[in-house]
C-alpha atoms as an extended CHARMM CRD file, in Angstrom:
* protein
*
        69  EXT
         1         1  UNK       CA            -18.6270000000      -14.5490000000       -8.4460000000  PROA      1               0.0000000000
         2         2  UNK       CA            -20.2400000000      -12.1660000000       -5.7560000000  PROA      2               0.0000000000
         3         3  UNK       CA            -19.1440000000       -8.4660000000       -5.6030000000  PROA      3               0.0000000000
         4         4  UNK       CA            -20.0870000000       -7.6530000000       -1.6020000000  PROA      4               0.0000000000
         5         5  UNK       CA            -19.3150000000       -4.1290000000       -0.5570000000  PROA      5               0.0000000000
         6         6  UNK       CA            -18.7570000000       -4.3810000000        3.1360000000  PROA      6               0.0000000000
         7         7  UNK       CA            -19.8650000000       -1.1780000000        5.2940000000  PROA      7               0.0000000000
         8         8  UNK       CA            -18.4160000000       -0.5320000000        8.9280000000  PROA      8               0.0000000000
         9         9  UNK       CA            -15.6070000000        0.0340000000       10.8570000000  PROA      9               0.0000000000
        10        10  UNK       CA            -12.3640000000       -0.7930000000        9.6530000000  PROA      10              0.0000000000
        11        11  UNK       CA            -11.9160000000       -2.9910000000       12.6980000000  PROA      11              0.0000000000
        12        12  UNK       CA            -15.4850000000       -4.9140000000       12.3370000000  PROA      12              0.0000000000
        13        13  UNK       CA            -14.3770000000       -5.4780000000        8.2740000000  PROA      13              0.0000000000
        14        14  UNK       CA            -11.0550000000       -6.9710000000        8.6770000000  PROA      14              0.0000000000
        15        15  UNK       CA            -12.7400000000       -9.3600000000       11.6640000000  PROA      15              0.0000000000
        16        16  UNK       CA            -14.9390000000      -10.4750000000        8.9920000000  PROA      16              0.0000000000
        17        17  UNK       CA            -12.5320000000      -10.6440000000        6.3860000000  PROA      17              0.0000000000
        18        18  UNK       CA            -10.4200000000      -12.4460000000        8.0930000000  PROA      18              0.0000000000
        19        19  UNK       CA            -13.1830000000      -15.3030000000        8.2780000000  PROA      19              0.0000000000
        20        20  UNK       CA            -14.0500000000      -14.8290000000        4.9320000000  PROA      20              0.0000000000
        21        21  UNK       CA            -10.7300000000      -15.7580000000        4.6580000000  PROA      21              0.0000000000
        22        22  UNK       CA            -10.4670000000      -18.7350000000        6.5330000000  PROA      22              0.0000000000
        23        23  UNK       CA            -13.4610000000      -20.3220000000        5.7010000000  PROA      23              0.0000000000
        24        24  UNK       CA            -13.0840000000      -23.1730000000        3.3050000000  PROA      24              0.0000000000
        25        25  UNK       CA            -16.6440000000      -22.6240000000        0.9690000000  PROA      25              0.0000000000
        26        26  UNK       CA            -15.0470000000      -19.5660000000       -0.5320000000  PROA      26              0.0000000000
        27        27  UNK       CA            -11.8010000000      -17.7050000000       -2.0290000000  PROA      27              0.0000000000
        28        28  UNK       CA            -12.0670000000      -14.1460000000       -1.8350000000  PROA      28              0.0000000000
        29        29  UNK       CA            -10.3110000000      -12.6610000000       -4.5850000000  PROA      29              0.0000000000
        30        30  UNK       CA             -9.6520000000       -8.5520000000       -4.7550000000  PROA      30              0.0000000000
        31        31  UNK       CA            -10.2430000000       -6.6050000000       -2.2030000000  PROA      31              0.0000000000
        32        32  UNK       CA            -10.3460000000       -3.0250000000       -2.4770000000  PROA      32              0.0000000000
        33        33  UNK       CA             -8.8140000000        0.0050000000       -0.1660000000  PROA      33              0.0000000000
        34        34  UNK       CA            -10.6790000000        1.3490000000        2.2950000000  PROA      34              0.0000000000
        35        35  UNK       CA            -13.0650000000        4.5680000000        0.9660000000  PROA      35              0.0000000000
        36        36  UNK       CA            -14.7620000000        6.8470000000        3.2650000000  PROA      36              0.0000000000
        37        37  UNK       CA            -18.6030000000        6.6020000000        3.9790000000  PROA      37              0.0000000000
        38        38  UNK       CA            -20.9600000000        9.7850000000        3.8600000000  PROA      38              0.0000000000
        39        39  UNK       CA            -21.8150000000       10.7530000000        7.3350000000  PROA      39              0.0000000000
        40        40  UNK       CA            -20.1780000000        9.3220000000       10.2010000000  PROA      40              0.0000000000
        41        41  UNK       CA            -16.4310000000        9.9310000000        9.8830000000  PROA      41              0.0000000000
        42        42  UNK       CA            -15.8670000000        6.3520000000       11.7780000000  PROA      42              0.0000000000
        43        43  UNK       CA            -17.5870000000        4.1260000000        9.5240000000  PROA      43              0.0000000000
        44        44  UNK       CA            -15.5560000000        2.6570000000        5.7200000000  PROA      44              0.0000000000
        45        45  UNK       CA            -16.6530000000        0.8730000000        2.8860000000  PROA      45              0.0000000000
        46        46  UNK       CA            -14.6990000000       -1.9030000000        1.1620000000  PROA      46              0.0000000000
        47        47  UNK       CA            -15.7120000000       -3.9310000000       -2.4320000000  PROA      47              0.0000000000
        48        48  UNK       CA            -14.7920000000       -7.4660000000       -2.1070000000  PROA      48              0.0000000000
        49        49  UNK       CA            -15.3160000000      -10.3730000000       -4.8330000000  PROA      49              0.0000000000
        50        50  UNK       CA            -16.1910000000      -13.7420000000       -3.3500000000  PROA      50              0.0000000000
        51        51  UNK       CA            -15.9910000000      -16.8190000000       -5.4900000000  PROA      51              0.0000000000
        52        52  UNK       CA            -17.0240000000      -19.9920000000       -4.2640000000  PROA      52              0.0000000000
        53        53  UNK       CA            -14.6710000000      -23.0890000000       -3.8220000000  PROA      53              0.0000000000
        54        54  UNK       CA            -16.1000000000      -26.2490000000       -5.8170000000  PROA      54              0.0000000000
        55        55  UNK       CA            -16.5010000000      -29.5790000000       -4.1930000000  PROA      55              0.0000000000
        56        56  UNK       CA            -14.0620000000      -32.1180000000       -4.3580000000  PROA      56              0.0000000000
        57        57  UNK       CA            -15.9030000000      -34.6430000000       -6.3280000000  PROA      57              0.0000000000
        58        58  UNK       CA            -16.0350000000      -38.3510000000       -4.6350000000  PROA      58              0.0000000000
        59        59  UNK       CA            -16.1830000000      -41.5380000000       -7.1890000000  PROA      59              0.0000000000
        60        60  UNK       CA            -19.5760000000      -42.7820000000       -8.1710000000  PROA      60              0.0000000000
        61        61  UNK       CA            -20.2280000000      -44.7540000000       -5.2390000000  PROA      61              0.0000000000
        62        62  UNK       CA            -20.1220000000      -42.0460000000       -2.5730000000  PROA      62              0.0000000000
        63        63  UNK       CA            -16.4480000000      -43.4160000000       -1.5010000000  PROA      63              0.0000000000
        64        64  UNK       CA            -13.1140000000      -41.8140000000       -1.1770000000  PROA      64              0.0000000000
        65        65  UNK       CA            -10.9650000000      -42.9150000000       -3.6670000000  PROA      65              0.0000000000
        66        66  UNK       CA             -8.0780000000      -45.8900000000       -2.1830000000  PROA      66              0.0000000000
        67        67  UNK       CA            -10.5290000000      -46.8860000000        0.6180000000  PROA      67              0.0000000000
        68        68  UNK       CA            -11.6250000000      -50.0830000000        1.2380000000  PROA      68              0.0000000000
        69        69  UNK       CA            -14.8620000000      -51.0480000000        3.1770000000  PROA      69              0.0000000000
């Protein structure tokens, strides 16, 4: 598991949440609330942990199960 704090613009984190999200190589499992950042009053931080997905394992001979060749 990864813990990624994200940095930015609330905007600019959920676009990149969102593909977090919707990419298939990982599950992204908490995500925290936004906090403020020191500094500029536009810019957020947000602690997200990533896991990633396991393959789908294929039968010994590199073929998907129920298919003949």
């Amino acid at each position: 598991m990864l813990k990624v704090r994200l940095q930015g613009t609330k905007k600019d984190i959920r676009w990149f949440l969102k593909g977090m999200e919707r990419d298939s190589r990982y599950e992204v499992e908490n995500i925290s609330t936004f906090k403020p950042c020191d500094g500029d009053s536009r810019f957020r931080r947000l602690y997200v942990n990533v896991r990633r997905k396991e393959k789908k394992k294929q039968n010994g001979k590199g073929v998907a199960s129920g298919v003949k060749t």
